[in-house]
N, C-alpha and C positions, 0 to 999 in steps of 0.2 A: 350667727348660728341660731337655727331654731330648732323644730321637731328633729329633725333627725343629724344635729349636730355639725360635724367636721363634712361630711358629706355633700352637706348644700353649700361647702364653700370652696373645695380642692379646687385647683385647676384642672384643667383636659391633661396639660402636663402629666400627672400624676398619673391619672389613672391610663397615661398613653406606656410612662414608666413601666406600672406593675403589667402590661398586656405585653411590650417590649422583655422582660422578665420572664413572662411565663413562656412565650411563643421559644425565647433562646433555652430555655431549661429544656422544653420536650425536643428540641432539634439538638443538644446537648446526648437528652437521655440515646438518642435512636442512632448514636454515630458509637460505636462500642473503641473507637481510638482518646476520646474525650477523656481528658487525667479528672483527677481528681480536683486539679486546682481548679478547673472551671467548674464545677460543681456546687464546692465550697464558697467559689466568687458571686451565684447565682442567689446562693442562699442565703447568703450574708448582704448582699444588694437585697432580698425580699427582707429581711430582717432590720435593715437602715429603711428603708422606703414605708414600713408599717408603723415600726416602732420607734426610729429616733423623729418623725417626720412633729407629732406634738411636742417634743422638748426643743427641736429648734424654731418652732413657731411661737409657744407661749411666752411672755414674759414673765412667768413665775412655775413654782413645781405644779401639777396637773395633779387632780384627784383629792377630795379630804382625807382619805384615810392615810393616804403618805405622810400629810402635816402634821396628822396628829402620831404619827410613830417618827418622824423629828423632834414631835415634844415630846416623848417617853425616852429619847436617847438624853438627849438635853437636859430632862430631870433625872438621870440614871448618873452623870456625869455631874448635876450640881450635889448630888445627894450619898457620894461613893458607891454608886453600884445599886440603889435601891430607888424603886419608885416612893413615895409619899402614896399612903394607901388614901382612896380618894373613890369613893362610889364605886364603879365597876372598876377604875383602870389598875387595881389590884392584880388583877392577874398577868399582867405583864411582870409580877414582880414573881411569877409561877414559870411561867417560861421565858426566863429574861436572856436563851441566847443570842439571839440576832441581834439585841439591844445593845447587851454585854460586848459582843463584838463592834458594832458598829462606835461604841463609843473609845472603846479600844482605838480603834481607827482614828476617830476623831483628836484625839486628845496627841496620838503618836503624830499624826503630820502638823499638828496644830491649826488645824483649820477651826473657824468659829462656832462653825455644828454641820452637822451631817447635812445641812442642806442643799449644798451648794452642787454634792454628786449626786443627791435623790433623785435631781432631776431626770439622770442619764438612767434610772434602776432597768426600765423596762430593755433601752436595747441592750444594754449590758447582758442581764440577766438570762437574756434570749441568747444571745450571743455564749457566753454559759453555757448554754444546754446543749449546745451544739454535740458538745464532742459528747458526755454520755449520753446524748441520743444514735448515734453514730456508732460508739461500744457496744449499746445495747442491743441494734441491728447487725453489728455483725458478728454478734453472738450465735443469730438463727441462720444469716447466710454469707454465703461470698460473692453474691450478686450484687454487684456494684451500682446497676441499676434500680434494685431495688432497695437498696440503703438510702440511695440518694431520695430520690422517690419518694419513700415514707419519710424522709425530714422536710421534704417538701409538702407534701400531704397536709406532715403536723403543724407544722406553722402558717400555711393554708387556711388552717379550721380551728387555731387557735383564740377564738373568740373571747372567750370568758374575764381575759383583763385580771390574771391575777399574776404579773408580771413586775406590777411596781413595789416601792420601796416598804416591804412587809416580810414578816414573817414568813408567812407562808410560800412566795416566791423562792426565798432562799430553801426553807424545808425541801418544798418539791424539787429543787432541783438537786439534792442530798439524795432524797428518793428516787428519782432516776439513777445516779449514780448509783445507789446500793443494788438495783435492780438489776442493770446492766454488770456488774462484776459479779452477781447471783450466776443469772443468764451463761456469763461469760465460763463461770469455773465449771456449769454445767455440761456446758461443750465441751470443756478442756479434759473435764474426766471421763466422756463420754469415750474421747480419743486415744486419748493415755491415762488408763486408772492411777489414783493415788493411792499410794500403802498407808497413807497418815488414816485413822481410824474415822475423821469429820471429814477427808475427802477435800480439804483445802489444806494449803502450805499458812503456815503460822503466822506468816507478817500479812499476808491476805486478809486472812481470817480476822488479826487487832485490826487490821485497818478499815474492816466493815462494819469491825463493832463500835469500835471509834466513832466513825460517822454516824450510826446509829445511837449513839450516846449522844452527839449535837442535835440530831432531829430531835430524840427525845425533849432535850432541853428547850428546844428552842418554839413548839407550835403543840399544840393540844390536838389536832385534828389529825396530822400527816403520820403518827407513829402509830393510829388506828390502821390509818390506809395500807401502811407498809405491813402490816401484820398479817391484813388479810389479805394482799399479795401473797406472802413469805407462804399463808397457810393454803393458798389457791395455785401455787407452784409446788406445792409437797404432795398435793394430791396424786400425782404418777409416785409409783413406788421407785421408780429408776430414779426419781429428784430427790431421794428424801435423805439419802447421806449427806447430800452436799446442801441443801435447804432447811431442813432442820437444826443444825447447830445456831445459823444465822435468825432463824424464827427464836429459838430458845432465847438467842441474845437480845432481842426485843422486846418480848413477853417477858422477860426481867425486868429489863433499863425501865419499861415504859412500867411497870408495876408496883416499883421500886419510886420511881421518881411521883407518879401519882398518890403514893400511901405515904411519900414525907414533906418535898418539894412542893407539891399543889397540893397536899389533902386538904387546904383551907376550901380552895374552889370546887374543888371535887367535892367534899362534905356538904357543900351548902349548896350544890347545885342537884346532888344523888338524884333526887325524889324527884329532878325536871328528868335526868334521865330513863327513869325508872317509866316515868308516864310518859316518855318518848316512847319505851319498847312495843307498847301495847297500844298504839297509832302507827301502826308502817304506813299506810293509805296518807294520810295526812302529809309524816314526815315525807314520801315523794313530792307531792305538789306543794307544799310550803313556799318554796320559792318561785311557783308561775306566777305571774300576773295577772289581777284578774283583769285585768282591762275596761273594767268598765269606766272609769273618769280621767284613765292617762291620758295624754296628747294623742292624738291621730297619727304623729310620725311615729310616737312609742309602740303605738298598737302594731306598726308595719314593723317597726325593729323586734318585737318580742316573738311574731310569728315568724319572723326569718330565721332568727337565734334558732327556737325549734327548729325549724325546718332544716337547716343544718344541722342541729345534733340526732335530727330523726334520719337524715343521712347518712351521716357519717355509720350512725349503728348498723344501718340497711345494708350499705355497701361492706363494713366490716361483717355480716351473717352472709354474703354474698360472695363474700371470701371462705368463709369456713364450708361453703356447700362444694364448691366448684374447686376449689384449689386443696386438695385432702392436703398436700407436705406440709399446709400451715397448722394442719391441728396439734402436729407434735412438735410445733415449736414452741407450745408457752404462751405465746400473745393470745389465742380465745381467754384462756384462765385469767392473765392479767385485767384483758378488757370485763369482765365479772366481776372482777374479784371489790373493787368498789362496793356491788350493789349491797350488801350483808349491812356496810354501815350506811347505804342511805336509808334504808329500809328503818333503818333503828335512832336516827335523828335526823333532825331537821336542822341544827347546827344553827339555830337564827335564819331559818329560810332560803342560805345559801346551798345546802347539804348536795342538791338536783345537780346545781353549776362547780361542786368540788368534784365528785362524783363523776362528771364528765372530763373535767380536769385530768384528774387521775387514770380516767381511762384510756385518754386520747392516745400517749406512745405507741400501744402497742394495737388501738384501733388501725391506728396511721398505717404501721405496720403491713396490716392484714390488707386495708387498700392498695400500698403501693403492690402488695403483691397480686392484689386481681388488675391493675390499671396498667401498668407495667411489664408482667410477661409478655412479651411481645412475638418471640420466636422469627421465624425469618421475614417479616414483615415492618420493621421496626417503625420506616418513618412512616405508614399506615396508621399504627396505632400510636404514632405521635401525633399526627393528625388528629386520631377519633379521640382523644383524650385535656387535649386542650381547651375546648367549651366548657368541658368539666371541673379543671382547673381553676379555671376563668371565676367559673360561677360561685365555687367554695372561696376566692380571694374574696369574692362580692361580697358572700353571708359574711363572713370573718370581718366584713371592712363595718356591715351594719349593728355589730352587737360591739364591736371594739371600740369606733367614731360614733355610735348613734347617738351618746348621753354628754357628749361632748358639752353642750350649753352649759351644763350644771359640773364638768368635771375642772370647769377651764375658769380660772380665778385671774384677775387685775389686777395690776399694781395700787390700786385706789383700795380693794376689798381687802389686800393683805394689809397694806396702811392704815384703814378702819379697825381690823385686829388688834394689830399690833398699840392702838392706843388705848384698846379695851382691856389689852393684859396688862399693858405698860403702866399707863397711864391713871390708872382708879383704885381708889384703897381699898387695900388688901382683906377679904372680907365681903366687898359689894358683890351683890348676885348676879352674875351675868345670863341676860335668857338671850336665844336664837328660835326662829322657826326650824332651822332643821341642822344640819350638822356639816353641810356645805358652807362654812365659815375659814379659811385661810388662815389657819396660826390660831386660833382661838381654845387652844390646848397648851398654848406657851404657858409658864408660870404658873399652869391650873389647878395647884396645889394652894394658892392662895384668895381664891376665888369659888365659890360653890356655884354648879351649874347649872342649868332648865333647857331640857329641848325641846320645842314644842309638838312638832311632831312625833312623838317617842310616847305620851302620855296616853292615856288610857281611853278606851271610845267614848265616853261620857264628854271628857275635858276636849276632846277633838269636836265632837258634835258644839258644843258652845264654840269653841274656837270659829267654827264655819257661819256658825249663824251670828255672832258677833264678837270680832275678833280683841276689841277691847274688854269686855265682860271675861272674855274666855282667860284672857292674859291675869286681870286682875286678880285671879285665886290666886294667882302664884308670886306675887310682886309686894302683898295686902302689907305685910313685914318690914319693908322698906323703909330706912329710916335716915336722918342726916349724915349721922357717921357710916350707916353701913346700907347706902343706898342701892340700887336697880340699875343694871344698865341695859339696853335692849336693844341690839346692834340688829339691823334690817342690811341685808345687801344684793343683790345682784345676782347669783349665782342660788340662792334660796329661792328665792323668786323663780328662777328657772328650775330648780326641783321638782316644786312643788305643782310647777305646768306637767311638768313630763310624768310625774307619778300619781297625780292626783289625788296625796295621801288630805291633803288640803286643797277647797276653791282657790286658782290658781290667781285672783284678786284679793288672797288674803292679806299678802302682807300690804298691798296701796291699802287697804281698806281701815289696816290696821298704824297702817303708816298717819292718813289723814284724822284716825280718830284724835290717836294720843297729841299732835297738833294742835286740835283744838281743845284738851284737854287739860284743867290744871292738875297740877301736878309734874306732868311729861317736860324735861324741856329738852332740845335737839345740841347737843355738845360737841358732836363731830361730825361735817356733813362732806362727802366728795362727789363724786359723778357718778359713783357703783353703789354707795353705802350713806346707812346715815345710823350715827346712835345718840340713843334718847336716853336721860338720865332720870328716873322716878324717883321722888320720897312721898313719903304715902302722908298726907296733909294731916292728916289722925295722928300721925307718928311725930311730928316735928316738937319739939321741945321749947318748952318757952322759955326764954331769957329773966 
């Protein structure tokens, strides 16, 4: 794999697959005798064929960020329940449910750690959502084609890749559900009013709160999002009996748990917030790219990603003009109701790509219903709608597969890990170029960290113009007992092409210095990785 990942290596197979997929889904949609069960088999074939197609090809979990929330369970379970506070990974000890649970998991079937099914997070996960997306659609109608439709839509232009083994996966999909049973009570009493005074039946009611007490717990971002749903579906005066008790319940939980729970993170971050509010301009584009020294296949994957999500909004405005019955369903409000918190952080640069996230459900929605009313013409506009299809699986395939090079780790690189954790007394400093290291968060409570690319513009500018000098600030400490270790491998190297946060010959450059350099010597070497052990010759100790 190069620039643009998984892409430059499927077979015709595959992509004859997803085109065999699509073509049976709209001759599906256009036959009104089609059950349900083929619907569901269509969807779930698009769902194996995107999403489990990396887990049965890698030989190891896919993505650093999954590894490193394997080591947070791992240390959650060595430690009863608590991380080891340790530079930033503190906050996981703020929201520790998905942790809490997953090590729950682990412990009750007794497997060795949560690795083993991370692999599977994303189709799993996807597979999940199924059915409260499914709830949530047929909360606004009884058009069977366009239920289907908008889950086909949404998984279509589900780009964004926040599907694997994290927090936030499991959150949003807690968030759809709470959405969807919102949705649902709203019909419900629209039909048959309730005499209960909140306008929901009581075991309903705990069990929205319920879930809304796990969201809370478990992701700092998604109980924003859900809030200003809850507050962008109260806006119709007809929603606000049955929408308001559920908002009240959030605007506690999440209030309540910020002022005890995380007021460590919360206090020491306030003042990043506070100078997020008064940047909205910023906080939107934080997360584009600028493009100027990524790879060339990056440049094509970043304006596709746009160009799909400037879609998707187009065609969902394109719905709210031409189709009125959608505007009193709820989905325009949901698909907004996002922006208040992009506007207001930048979230570490992802805020743009959450943001979309959140809006997708009920975008989807508002498409299947401009793409799919078809009226007495059906396989016409099964016909005219299939290109379209086509094209959104295409963008979805370039923002999901495009960063593959760098998401996709070897048996050698997690080897190389694993001897950096395992291996070196407890104490030595371990640096990386970037944080595309496989298992390199194991045991990281006994180990202090350096990532090179994370450092500030001065130390990156030395980094670029000499990659030895740049290192040496950080290493200068280094001493026999408590030596440097400086693991280079494979899948950095590919980062650091594809984003250009670094000259993409940094790390050879930096590789061949410390080679010739005393001090450096090479400890573990395999086909992917090599780590070098420093003591700084000023530090050694004389006999």
């Amino acid at each position: 794999m190069n620039d643009l990942g998984l892409l430059e290596v499927l077979p015709v197979l595959f992509w004859v697959a997803l085109g065999l997929l699509t073509v049976g889904f709209c001759a599906s949609l256009s036959d009104r005798r089609t059950s349900g069960g083929w619907f569901a088999a269509y969807i779930l074939g698009l769902i194996a064929v995107l999403h489990a197609t990396p887990a049965l090809l890698y030989p190891t979990l896919r993505y650093g960020w999954a590894w490193k929330h394997v080591a947070i369970v791992d240390a959650m379970i060595r430690n009863d329940g608590n991380v080891p506070v340790v530079e930033k990974l503190d906050v996981y000890n703020q929201w520790p449910g998905f942790f809490h649970l997953n090590a729950f998991v682990v412990q009750a079937t007794g497997l060795e750690s949560s690795l083993g099914y991370a692999v599977w997070a994303p189709p799993v996960m996807n597979v999940l959502l199924l059915a409260p997306l499914l709830l949530l659609y047929r909360a606004v109608t009884r058009d069977r084609r366009l239920i289907w439709g908008a889950a086909w839509v949404y998984y279509s232009c589900s780009w964004v890749g926040q599907d694997y083994f994290a927090p936030q996966a499991f959150a949003f999909l807690l968030f759809v559900v709470v959405i969807a049973v919102v949705l649902g009570q709203l019909s419900s009493s629209m039909r048959r009013p309730s005499s209960s005074s909140t306008g929901w039946p009581v075991g309903r009611l705990a069990l929205v709160v319920l879930i809304q007490a796990v969201i809370v717990c478990s992701h700092q971002l998604t109980p924003l999002m859900l809030i200003s749903a809850l507050v962008a579906l109260s806006l119709p005066r007809r929603n606000r009996r049955v929408v308001l008790p559920v908002l009240a319940a959030a605007v506690l939980l999440t209030t309540v748990w910020d002022a005890t729970v995380a007021r460590p993170y919360v206090s020491a971050h306030l003042s990043e917030f506070l100078d997020a509010l008064a940047e909205p301009d910023a906080n939107v584009v934080s997360g584009l790219a600028t493009l100027g020294t990524a790879a060339p296949g990056q440049v094509l994957v970043s304006w596709v990603d746009r160009g799909l999500s400037a879609a998707v909004f187009l065609l969902a405005a394109i719905a709210f003009a031409v189709r009125p019955w959608v505007r009193r369903t709820g989905m325009p409000l949901l698909v907004l109701a996002p922006l208040p918190i992009l506007v207001a952080n930048s979230y570490g640069g992802e805020m743009i790509f959450r943001a979309y996230l959140f809006a997708l459900p009920a975008a989807a929605f508002m498409i299947s219903a401009l793409l799919f009313q078809w009226g007495r013409r059906p396989r016409l506009g099964a016909l005219a709608v299939g290109p379209l299809l086509l094209a959104m699986l295409g963008g979805t395939l370039f923002g999901y597969y495009g960063k593959e090079t760098a998401n996709y780790f070897t048996k050698d690189e997690v080897a190389a890990a694993r001897f950096v954790t395992a291996a070196t007394p407890p104490g030595a400093l371990i640096v990386s170029l970037t944080s595309d290291v496989p298992g390199l968060d194991m045991n990281y409570e006994k180990h202090p960290r350096i990532q090179l690319n994370e450092q500030d513009i001065e130390d990156l500018r030395r980094l670029a113009e000499n990659p030895l000098e740049g290192l040496e600030a950080f290493i200068e400490g280094a001493t026999v007992r408590e030596p440097a270790y400086i693991i280079l491998s494979r899948a950095q190297a590919a980062e650091l092409y594809l984003t250009g946060t670094l000259p993409a010959d940094t790390m050879q450059r930096l590789e061949t210095a410390m080679s010739d350099t005393w001090g450096f010597v090479p400890v573990y070497r395999n086909k992917d990785a090599v780590v070098f052990r420093y003591q700084n010759p000023d530090n050694w100790e004389q006999p």
